[in-house]
C-alpha beads as a LAMMPS data file, in Angstrom:
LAMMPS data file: protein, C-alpha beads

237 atoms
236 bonds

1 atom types
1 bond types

-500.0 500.0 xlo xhi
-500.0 500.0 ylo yhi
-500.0 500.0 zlo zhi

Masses

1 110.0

Atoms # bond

1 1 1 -14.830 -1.995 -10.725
2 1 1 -13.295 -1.145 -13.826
3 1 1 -13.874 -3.635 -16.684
4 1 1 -11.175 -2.393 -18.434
5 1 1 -8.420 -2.938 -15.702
6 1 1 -6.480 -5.670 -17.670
7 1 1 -5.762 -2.910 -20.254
8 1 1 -5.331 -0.395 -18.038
9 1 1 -2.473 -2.779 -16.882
10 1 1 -1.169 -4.107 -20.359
11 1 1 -0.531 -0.388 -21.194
12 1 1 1.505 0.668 -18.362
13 1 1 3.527 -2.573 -18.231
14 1 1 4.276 -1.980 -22.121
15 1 1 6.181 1.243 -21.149
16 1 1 10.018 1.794 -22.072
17 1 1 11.934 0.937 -18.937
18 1 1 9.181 -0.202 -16.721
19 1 1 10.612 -2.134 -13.539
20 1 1 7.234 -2.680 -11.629
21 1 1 4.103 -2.810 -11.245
22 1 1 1.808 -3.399 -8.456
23 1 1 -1.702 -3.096 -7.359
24 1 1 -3.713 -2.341 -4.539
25 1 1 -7.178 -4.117 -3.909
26 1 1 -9.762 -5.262 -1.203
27 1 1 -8.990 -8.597 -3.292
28 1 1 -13.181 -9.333 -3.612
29 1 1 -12.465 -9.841 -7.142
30 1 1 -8.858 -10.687 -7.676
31 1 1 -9.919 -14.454 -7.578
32 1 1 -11.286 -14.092 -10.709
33 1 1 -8.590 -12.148 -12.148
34 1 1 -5.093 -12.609 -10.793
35 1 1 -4.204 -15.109 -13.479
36 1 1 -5.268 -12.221 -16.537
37 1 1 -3.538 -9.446 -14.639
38 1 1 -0.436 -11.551 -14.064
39 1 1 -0.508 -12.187 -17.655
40 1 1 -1.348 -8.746 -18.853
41 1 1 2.086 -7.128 -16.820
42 1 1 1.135 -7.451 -13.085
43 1 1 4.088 -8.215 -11.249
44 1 1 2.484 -8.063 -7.481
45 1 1 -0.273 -7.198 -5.037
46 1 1 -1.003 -5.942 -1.796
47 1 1 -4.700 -6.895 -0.366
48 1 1 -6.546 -5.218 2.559
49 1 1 -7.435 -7.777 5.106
50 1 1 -8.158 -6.737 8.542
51 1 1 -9.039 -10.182 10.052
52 1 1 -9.545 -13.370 9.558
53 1 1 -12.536 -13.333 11.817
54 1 1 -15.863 -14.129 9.138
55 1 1 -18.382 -11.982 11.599
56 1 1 -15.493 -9.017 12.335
57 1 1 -14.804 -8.650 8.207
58 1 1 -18.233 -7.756 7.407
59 1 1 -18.439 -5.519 10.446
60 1 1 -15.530 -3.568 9.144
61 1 1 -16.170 -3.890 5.056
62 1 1 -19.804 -5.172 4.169
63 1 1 -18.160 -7.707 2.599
64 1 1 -17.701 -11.435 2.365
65 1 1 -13.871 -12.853 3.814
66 1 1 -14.372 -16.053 1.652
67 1 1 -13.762 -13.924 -1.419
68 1 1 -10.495 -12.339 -0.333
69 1 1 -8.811 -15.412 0.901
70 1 1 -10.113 -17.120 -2.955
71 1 1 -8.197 -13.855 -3.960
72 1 1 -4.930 -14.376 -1.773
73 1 1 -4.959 -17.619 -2.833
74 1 1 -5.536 -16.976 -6.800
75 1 1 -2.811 -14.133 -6.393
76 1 1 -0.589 -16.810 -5.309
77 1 1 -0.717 -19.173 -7.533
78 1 1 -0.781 -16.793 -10.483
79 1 1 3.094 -15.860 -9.043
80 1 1 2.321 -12.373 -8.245
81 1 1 4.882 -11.965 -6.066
82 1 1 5.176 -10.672 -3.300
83 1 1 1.667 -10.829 -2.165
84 1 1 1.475 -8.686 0.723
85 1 1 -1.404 -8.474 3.131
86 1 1 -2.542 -4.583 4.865
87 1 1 -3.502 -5.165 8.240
88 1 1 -4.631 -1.868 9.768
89 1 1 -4.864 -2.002 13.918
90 1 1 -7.658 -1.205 14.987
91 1 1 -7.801 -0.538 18.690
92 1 1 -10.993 -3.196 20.020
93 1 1 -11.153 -4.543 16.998
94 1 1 -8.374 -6.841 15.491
95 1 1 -5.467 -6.397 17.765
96 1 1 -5.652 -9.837 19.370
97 1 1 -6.001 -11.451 15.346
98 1 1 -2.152 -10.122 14.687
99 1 1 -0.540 -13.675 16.044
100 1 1 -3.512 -15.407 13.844
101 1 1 -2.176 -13.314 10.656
102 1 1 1.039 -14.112 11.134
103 1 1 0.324 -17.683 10.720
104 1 1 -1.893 -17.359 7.649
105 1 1 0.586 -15.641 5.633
106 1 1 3.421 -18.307 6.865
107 1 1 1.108 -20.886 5.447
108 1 1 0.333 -18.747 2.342
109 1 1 3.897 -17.259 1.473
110 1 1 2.887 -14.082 1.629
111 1 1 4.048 -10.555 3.652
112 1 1 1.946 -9.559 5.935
113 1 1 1.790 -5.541 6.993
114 1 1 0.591 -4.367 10.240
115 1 1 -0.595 -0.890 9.486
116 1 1 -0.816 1.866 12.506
117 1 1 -4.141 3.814 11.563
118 1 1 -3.501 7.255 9.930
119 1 1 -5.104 10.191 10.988
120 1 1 -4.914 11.542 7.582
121 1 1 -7.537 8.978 6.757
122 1 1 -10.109 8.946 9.371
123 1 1 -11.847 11.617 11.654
124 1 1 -10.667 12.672 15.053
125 1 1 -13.604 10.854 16.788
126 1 1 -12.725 7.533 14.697
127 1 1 -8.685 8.016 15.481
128 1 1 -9.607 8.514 19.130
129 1 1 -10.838 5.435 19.354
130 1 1 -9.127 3.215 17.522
131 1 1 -5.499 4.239 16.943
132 1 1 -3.006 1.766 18.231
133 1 1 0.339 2.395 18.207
134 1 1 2.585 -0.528 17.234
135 1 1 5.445 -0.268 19.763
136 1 1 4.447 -3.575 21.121
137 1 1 4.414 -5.518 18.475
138 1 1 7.467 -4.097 16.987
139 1 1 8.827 -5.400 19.585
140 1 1 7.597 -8.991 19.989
141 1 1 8.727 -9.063 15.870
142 1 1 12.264 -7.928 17.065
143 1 1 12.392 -11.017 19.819
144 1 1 11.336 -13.171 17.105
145 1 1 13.221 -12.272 14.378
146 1 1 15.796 -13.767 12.472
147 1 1 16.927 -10.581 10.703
148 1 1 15.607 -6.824 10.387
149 1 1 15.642 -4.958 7.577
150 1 1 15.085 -1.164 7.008
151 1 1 13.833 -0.335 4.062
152 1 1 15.512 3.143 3.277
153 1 1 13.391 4.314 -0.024
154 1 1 10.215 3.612 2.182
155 1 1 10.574 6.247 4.965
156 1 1 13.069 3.936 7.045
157 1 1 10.117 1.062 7.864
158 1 1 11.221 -2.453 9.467
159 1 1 10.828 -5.443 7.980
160 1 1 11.261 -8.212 10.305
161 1 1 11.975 -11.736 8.876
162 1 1 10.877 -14.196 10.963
163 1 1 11.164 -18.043 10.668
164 1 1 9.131 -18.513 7.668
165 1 1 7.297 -15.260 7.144
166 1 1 8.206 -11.937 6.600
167 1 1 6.507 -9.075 8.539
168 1 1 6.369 -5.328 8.075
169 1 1 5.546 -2.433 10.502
170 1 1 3.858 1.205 8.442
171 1 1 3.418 3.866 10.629
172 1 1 1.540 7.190 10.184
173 1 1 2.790 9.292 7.190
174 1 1 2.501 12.381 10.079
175 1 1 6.154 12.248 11.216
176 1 1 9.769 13.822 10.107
177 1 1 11.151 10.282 9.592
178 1 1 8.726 10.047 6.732
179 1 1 8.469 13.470 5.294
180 1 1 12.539 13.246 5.357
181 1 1 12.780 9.746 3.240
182 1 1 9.821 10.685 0.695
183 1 1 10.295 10.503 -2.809
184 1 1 6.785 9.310 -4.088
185 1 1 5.357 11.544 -6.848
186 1 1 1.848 10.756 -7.375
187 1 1 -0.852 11.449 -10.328
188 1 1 -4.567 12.578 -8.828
189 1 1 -7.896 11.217 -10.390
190 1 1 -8.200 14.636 -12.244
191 1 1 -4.901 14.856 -13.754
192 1 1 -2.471 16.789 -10.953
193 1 1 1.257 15.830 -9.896
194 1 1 1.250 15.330 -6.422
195 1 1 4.525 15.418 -4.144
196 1 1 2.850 15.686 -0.836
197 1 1 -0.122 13.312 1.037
198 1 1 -0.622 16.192 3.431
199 1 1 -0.480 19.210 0.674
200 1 1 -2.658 20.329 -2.134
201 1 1 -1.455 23.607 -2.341
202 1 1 1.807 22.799 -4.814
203 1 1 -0.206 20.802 -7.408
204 1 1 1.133 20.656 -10.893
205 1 1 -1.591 20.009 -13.611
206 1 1 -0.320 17.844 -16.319
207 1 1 -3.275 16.383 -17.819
208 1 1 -4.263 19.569 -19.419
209 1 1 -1.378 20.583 -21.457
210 1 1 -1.212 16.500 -22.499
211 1 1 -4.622 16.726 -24.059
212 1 1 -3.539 20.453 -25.516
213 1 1 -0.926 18.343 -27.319
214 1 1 2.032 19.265 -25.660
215 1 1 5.365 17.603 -26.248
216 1 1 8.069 15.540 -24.374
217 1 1 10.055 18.064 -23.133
218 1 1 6.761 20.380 -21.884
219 1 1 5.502 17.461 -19.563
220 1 1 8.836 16.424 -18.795
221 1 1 9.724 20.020 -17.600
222 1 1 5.599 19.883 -15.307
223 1 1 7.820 16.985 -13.487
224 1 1 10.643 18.762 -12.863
225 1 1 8.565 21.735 -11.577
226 1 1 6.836 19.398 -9.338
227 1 1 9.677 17.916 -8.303
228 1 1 10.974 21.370 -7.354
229 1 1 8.157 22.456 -5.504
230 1 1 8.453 19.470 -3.144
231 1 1 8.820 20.270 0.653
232 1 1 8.370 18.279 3.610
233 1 1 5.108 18.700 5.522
234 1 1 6.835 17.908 9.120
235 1 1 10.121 19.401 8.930
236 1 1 13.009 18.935 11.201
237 1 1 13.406 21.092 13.925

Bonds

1 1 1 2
2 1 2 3
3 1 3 4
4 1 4 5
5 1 5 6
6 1 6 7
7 1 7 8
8 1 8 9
9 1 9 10
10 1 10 11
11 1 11 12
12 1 12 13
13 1 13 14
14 1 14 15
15 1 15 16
16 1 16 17
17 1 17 18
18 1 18 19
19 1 19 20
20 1 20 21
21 1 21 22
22 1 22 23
23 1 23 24
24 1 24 25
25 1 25 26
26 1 26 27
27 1 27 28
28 1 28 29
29 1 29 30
30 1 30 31
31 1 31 32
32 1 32 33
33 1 33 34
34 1 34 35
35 1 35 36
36 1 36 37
37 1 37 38
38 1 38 39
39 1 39 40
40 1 40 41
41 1 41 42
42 1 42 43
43 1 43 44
44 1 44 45
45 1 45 46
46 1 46 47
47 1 47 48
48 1 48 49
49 1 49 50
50 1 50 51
51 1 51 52
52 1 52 53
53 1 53 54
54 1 54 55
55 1 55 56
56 1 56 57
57 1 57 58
58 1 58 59
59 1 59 60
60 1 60 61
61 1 61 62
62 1 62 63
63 1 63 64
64 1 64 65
65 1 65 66
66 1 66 67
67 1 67 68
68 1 68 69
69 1 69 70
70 1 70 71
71 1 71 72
72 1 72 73
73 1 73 74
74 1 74 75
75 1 75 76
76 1 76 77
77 1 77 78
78 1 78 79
79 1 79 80
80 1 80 81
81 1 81 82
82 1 82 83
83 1 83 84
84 1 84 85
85 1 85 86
86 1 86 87
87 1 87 88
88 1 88 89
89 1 89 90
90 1 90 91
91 1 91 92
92 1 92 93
93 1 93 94
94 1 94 95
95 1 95 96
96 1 96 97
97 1 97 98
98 1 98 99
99 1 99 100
100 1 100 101
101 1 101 102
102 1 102 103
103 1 103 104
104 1 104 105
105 1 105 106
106 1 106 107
107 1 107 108
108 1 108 109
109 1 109 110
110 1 110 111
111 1 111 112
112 1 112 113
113 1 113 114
114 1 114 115
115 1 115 116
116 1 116 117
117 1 117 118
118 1 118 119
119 1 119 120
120 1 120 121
121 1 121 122
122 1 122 123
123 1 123 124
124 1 124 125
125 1 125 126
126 1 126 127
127 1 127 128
128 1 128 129
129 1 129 130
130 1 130 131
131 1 131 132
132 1 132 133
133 1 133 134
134 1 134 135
135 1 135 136
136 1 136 137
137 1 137 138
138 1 138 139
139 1 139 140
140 1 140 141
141 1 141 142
142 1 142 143
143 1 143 144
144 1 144 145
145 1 145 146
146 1 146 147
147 1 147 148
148 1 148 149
149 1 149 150
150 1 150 151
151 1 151 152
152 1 152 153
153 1 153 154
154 1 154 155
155 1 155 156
156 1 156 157
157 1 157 158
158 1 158 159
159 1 159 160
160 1 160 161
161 1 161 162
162 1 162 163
163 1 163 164
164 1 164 165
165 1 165 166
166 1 166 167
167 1 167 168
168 1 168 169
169 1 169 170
170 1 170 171
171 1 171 172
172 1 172 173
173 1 173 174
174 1 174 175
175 1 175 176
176 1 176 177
177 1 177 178
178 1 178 179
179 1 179 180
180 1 180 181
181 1 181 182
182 1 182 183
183 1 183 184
184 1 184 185
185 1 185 186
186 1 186 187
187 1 187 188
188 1 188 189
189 1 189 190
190 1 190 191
191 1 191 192
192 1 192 193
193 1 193 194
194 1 194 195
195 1 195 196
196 1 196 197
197 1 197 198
198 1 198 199
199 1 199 200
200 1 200 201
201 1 201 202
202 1 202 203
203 1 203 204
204 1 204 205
205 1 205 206
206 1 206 207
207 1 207 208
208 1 208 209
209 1 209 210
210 1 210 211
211 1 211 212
212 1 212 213
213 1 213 214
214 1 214 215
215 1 215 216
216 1 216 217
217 1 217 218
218 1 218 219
219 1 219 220
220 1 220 221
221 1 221 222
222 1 222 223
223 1 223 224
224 1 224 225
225 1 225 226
226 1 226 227
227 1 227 228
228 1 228 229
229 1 229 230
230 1 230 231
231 1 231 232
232 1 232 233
233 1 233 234
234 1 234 235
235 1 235 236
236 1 236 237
């Protein structure tokens, strides 16, 4: 949506002491620019694909599947890497397409992610009725696995490796294991430092005293503050 995104992208991998850089996308578009992005400082992509199921896709997204495979593929080839694919269970809806998804992204090379539905997200009605919890499948991905990982930095999530294809399990941010491992700091659309998904009461504007001209050491001491201010929304009993 933004026609500028390949300088939006150039500038932030052009950064002292950038290590990566990765993008999220419903990958509608990416076919027709993975190759620029790659170029421009992209090092790697998730895409949001529920299904592989034509008819089920535009149910969920108004949108046309043939586009976002063009865009897994393009991703690919342009050696983003990894590709990773967000599969978010939806109770009645895709939970008999996981075995199907595992598949495509053996043939593909890529990860795929099988998301638990956040109630963060969604309304209670919606969560009602289509939260799944991944217990099950954790555990058919622990019979078939060839090694588990836990990925420490990213609230203590498995990845399962799996004969050809690598598999992770994201559960709901609403938990102590992931308040406990969290260390993201985020920026908001209007400018505000962000420690929490669950808070917006500790918010640390830092967009204002940028465009007031402020120096290093101002903004780097709004990151320390926000930093300080950081608290986890489910403690531990």
């Amino acid at each position: 949506m933004r026609k500028d995104l390949s300088n939006i992208v150039s500038g932030i991998a052009d950064l002292p002491g950038l290590r990566d850089l990765s993008l999220t996308t419903n990958g509608s578009l990416l076919a027709f620019e993975a190759q620029r992005l790659h170029k421009c400082g992209l090092r790697r992509v998730n895409i949001s694909l529920p299904t592989l199921n034509r008819d089920v896709y535009h149910k969920l997204t108004d949108g046309k599947i043939e586009n976002v495979l063009g865009g897994v593929e393009a991703a690919v080839k342009a050696g983003l890497s990894p590709v990773k694919l967000n599969m978010v269970i939806l109770n009645g809806i895709n939970v008999d397409d996981v075995p199907e998804m595992i598949e495509f992204a053996r043939h593909t090379g890529t990860i795929l992610q099988l998301i638990e539905l956040d109630p963060a997200n969604v309304d209670d009605a919606y969560f009602s009725a289509y939260h799944e919890i991944l217990d099950s499948f954790e555990e058919m991905l622990q019979q078939k696995a060839v090694s588990v990982e836990t990925r420490r930095f990213m609230q203590n999530r498995r990845v399962y490796h799996l004969p050809g294809v690598t598999v992770e399990v994201v559960h709901p941010t609403e938990n102590r294991e992931f308040c406990a491992h969290c260390t993201r700091l985020r920026v908001t659309s209007d400018g505000k430092l962000k420690t929490c998904l669950m808070r917006n009461d500790n918010l640390i504007d830092v967009v204002t005293p940028m465009r007031n001209g402020a120096d290093d050491d101002a903004l780097k001491a709004l990151f320390f503050k926000a930093n300080q201010n950081r608290e986890p929304y489910n403690k531990t009993a």
